[in-house]
N, CA, C and O atoms as CSV, one atom per row, in Angstrom:
chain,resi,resn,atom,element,x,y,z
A,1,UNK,N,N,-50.531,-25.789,34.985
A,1,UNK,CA,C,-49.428,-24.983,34.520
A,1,UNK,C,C,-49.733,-23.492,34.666
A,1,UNK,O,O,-48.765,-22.773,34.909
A,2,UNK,N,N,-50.829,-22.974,34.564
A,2,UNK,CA,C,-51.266,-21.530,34.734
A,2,UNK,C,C,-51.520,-21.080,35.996
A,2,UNK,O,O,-51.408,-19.952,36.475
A,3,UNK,N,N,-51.927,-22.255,36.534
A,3,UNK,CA,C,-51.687,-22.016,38.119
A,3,UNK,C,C,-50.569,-21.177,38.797
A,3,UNK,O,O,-50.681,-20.114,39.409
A,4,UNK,N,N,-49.295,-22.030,38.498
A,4,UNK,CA,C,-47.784,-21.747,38.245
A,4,UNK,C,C,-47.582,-20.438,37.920
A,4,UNK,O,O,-47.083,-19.421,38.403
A,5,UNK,N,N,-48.104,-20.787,36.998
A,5,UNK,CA,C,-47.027,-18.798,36.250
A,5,UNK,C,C,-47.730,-17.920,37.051
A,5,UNK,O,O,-47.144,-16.940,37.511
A,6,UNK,N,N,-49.265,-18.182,37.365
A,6,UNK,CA,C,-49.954,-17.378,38.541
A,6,UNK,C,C,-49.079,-16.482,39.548
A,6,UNK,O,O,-48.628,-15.339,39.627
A,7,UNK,N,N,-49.115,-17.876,40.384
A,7,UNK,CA,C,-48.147,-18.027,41.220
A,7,UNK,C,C,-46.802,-17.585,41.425
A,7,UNK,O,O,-46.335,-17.110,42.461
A,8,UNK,N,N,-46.043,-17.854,39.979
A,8,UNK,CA,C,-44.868,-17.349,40.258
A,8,UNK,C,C,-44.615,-15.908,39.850
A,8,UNK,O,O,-43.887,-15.258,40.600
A,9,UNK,N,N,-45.055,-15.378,38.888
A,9,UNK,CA,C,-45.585,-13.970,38.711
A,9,UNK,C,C,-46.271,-13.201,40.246
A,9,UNK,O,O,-45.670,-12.403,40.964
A,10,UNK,N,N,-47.122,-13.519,40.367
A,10,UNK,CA,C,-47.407,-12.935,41.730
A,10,UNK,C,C,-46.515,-12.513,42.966
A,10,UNK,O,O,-46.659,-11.499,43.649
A,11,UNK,N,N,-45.735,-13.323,43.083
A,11,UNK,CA,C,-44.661,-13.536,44.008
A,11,UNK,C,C,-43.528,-12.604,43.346
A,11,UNK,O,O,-43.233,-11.498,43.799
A,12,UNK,N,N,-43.020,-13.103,42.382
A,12,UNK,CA,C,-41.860,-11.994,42.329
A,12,UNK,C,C,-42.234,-10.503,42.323
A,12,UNK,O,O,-41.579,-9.659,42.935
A,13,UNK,N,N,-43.527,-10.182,41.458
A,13,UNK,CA,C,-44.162,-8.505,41.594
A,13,UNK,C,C,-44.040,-7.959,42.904
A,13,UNK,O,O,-43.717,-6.801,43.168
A,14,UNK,N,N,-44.324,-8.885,43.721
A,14,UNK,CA,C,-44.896,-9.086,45.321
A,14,UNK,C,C,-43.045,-8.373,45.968
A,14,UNK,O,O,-42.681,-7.275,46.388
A,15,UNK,N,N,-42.293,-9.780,45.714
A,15,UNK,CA,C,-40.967,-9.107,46.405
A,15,UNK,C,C,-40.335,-8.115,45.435
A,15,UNK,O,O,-39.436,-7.433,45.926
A,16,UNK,N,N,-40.685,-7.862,43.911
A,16,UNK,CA,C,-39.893,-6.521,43.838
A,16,UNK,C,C,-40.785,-5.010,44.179
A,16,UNK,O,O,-40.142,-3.965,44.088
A,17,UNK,N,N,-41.931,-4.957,44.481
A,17,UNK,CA,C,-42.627,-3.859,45.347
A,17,UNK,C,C,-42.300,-4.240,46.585
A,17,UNK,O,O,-42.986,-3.471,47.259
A,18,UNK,N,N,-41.665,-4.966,47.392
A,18,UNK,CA,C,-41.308,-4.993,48.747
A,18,UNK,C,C,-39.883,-4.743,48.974
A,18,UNK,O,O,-39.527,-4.650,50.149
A,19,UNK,N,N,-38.748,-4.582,47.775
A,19,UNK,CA,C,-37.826,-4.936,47.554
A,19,UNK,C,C,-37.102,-3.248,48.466
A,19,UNK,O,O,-35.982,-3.171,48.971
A,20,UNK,N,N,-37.748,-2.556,48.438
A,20,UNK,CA,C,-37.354,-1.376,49.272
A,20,UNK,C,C,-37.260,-1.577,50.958
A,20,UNK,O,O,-36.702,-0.738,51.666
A,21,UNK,N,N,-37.787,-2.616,51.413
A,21,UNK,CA,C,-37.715,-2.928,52.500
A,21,UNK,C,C,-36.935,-3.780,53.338
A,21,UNK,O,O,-37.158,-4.224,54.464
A,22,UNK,N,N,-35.646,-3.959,52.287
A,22,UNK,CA,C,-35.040,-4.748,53.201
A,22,UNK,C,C,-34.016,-5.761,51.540
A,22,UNK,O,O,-34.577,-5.931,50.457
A,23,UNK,N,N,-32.348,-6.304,51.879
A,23,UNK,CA,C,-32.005,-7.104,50.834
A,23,UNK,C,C,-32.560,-8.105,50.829
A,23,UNK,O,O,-32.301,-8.623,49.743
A,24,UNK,N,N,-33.144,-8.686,51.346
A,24,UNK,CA,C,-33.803,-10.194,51.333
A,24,UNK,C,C,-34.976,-10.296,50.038
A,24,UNK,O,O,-35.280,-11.307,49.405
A,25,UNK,N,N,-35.430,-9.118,49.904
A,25,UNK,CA,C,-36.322,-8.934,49.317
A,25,UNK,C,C,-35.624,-9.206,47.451
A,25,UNK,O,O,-36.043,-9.831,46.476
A,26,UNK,N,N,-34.480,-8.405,47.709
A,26,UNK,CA,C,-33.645,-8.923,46.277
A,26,UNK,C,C,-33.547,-10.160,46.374
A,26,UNK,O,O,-34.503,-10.643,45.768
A,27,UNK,N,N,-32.974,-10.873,46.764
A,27,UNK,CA,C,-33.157,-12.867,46.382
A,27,UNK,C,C,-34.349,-13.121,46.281
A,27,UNK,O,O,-34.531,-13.828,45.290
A,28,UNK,N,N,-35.249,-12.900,46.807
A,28,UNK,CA,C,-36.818,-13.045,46.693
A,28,UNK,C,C,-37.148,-12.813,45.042
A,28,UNK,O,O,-37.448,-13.624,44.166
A,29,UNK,N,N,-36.979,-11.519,45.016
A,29,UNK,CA,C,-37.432,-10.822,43.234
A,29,UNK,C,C,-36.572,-12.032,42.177
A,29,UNK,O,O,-37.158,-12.519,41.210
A,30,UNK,N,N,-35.342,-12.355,42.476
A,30,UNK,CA,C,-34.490,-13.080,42.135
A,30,UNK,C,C,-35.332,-14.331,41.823
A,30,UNK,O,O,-35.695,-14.627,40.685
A,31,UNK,N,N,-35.626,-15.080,42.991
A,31,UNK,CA,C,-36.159,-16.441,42.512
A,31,UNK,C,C,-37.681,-16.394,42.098
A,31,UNK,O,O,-38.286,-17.376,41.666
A,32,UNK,N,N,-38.285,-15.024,42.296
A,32,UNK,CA,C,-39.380,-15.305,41.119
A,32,UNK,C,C,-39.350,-14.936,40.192
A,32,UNK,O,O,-40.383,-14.890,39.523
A,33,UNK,N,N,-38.108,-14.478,39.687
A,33,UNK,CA,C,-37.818,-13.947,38.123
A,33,UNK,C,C,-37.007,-15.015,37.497
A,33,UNK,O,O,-36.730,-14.895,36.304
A,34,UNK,N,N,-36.486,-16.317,38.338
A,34,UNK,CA,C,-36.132,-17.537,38.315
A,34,UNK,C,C,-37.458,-18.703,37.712
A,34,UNK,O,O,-37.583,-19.421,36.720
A,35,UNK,N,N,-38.251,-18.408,38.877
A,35,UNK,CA,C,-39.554,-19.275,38.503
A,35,UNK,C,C,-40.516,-18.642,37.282
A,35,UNK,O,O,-41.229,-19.176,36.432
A,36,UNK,N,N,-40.288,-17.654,37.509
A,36,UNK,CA,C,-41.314,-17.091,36.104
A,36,UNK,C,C,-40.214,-17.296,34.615
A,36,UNK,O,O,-40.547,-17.174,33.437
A,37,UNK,N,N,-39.221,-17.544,35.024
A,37,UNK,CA,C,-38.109,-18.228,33.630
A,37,UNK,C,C,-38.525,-19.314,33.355
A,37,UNK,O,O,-38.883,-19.728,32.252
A,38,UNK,N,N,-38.503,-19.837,34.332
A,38,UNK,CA,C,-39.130,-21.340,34.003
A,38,UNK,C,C,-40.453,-21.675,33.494
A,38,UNK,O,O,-40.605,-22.268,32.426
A,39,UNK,N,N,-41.387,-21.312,34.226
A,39,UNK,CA,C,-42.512,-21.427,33.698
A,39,UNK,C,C,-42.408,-20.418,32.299
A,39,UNK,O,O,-43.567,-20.548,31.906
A,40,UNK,N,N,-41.880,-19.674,31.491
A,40,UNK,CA,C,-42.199,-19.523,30.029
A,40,UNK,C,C,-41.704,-20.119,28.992
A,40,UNK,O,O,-42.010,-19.938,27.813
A,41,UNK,N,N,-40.548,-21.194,29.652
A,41,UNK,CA,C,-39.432,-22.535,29.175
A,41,UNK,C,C,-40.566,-23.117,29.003
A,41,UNK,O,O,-41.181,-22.854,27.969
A,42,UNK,N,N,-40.950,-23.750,29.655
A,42,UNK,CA,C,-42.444,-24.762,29.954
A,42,UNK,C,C,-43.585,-24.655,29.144
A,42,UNK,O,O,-44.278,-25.565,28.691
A,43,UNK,N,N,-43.733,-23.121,28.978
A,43,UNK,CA,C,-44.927,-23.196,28.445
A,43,UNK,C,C,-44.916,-22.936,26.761
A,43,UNK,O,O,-45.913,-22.760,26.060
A,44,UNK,N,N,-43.742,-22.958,26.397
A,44,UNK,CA,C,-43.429,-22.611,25.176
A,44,UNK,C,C,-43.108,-21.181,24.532
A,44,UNK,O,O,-42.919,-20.931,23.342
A,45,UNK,N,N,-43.092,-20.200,25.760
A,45,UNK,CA,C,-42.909,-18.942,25.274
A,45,UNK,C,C,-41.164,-18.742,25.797
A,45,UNK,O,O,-40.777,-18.264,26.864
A,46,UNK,N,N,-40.426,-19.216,24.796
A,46,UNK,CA,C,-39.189,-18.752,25.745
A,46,UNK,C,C,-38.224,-17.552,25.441
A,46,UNK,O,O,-37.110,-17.457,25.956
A,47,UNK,N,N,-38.713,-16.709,24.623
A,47,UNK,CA,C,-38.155,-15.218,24.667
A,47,UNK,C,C,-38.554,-14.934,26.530
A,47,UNK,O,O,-37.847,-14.720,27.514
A,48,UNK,N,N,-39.828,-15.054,26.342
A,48,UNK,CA,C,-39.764,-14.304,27.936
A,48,UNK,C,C,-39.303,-15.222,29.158
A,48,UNK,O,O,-39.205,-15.005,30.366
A,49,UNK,N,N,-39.068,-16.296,28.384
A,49,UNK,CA,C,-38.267,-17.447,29.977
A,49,UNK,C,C,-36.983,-16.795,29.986
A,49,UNK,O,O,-36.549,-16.534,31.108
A,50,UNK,N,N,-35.911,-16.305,28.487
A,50,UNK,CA,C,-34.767,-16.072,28.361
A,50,UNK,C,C,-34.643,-14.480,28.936
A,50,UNK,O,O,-33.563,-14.152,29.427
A,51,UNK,N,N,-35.646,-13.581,28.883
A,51,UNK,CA,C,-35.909,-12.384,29.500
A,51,UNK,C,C,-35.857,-12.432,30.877
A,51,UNK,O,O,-34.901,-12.016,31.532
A,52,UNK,N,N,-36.941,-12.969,31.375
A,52,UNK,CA,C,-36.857,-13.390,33.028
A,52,UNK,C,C,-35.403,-13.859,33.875
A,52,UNK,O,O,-34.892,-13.504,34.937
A,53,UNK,N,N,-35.076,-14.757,32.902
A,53,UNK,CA,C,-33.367,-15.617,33.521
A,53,UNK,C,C,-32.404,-14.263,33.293
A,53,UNK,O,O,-31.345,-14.184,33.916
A,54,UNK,N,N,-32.784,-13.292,32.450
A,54,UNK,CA,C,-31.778,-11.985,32.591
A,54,UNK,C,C,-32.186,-11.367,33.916
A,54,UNK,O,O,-31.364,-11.074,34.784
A,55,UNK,N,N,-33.376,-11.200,34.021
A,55,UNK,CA,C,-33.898,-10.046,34.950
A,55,UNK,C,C,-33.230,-11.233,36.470
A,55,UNK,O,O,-32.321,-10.664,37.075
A,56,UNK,N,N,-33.563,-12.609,37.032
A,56,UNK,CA,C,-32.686,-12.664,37.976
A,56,UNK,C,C,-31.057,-13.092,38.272
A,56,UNK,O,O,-30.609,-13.495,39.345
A,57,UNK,N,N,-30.337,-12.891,37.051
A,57,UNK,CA,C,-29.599,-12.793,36.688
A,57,UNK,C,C,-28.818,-11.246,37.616
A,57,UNK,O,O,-27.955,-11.244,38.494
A,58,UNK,N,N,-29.695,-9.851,36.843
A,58,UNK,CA,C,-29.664,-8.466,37.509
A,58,UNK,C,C,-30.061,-8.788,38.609
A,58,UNK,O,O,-29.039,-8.841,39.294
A,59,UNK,N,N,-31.004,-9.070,39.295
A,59,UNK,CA,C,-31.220,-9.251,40.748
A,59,UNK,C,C,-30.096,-9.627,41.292
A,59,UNK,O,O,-29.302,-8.859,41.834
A,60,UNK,N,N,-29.951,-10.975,41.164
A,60,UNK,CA,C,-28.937,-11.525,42.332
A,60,UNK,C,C,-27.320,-11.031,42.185
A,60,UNK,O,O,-26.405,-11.220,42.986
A,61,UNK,N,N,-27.297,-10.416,41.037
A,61,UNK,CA,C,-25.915,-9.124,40.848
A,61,UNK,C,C,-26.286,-7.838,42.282
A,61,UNK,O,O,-25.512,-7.725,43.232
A,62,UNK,N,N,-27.626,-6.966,42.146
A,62,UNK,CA,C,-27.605,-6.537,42.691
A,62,UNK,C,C,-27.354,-6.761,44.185
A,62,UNK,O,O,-26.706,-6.056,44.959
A,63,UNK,N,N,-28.053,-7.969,44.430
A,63,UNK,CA,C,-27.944,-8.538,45.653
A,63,UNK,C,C,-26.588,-8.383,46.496
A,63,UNK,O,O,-26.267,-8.097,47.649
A,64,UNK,N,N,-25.950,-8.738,45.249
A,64,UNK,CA,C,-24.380,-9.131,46.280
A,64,UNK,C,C,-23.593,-7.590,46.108
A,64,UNK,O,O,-22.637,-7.511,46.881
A,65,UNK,N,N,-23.763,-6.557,45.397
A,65,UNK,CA,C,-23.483,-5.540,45.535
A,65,UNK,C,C,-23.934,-4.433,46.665
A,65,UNK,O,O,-23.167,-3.636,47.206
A,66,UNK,N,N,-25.212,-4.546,46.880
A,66,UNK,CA,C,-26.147,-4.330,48.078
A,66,UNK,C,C,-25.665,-4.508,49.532
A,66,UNK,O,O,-25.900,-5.576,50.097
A,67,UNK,N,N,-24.926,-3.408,50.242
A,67,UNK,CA,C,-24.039,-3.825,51.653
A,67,UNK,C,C,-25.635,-4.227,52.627
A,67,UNK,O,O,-26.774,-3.841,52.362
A,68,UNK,N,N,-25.183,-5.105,53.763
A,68,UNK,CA,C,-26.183,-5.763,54.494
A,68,UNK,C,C,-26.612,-4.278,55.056
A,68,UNK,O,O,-26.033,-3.278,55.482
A,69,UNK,N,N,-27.998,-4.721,54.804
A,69,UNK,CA,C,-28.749,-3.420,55.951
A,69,UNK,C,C,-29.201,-2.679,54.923
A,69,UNK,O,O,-29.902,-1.740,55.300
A,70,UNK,N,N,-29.048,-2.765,53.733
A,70,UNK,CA,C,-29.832,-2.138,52.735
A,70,UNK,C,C,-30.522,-1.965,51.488
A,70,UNK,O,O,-30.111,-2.427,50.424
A,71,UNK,N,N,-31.074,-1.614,51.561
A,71,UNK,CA,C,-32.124,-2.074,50.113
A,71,UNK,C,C,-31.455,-1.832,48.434
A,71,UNK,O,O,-31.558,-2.357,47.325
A,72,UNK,N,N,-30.896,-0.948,48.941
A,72,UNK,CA,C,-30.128,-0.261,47.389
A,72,UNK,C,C,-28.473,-0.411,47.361
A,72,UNK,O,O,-27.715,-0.132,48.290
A,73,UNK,N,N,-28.167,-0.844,46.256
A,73,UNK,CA,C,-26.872,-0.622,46.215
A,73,UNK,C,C,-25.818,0.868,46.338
A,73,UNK,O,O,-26.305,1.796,45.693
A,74,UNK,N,N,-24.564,1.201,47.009
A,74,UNK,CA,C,-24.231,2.375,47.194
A,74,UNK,C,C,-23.249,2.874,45.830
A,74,UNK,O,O,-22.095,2.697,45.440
A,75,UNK,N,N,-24.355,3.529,45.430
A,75,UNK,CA,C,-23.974,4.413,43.735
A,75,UNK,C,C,-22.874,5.391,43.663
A,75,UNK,O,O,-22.221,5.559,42.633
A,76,UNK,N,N,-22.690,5.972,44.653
A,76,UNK,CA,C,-21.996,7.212,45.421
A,76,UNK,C,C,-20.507,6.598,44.652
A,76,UNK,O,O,-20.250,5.406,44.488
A,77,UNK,N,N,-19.768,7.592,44.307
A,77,UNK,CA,C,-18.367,7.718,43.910
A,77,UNK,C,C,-17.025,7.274,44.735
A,77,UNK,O,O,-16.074,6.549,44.441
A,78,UNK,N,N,-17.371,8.035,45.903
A,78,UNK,CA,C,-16.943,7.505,46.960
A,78,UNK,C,C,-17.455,6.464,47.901
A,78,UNK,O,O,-16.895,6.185,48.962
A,79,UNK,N,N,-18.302,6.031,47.559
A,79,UNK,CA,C,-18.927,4.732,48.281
A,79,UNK,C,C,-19.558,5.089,49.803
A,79,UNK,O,O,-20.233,6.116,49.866
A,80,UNK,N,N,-19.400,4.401,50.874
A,80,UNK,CA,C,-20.095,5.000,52.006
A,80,UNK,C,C,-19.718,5.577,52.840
A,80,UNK,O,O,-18.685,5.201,53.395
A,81,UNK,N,N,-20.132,6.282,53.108
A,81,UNK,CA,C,-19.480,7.504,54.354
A,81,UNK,C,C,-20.269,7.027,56.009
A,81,UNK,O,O,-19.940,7.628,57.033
A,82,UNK,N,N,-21.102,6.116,56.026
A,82,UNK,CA,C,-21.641,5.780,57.431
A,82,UNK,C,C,-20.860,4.831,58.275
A,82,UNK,O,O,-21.257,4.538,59.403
């Protein structure tokens, strides 16, 4: 089981420091903030399973707000000018 949270902790840190490089990287952060939900369901800590299921919850929001081709969502008032 510690293996796991290892694992799934590692991975999501992993794609949200990569998460500037590209949207893919948001579904990525997404499903290890998915798997690290789970594994604190599991392990009996579930404030932070119910924390985690928020955080990819925000991810995969951002995701679909995020136009293809970019890492960040466009904040701008007027939206995109390219």
């Amino acid at each position: 089981m510690t293996v796991f949270g290892v694992i799934a902790i590692t991975f999501m840190m992993t794609m949200y420091a990569l998460e500037p490089r590209g949207r893919g990287f948001i579904v990525g952060f997404a499903v290890g903030c998915a798997l690290s939900s789970v594994y604190g369901f599991l392990s009996g800590a579930w404030p932070f399973g119910v924390a985690e299921a928020v955080w990819a919850g925000v991810a995969l929001r951002r995701y679909v707000v995020t136009p293809p081709g970019r890492s960040r969502p466009d904040t701008s008032a007027g939206g995109s000018r390219t």
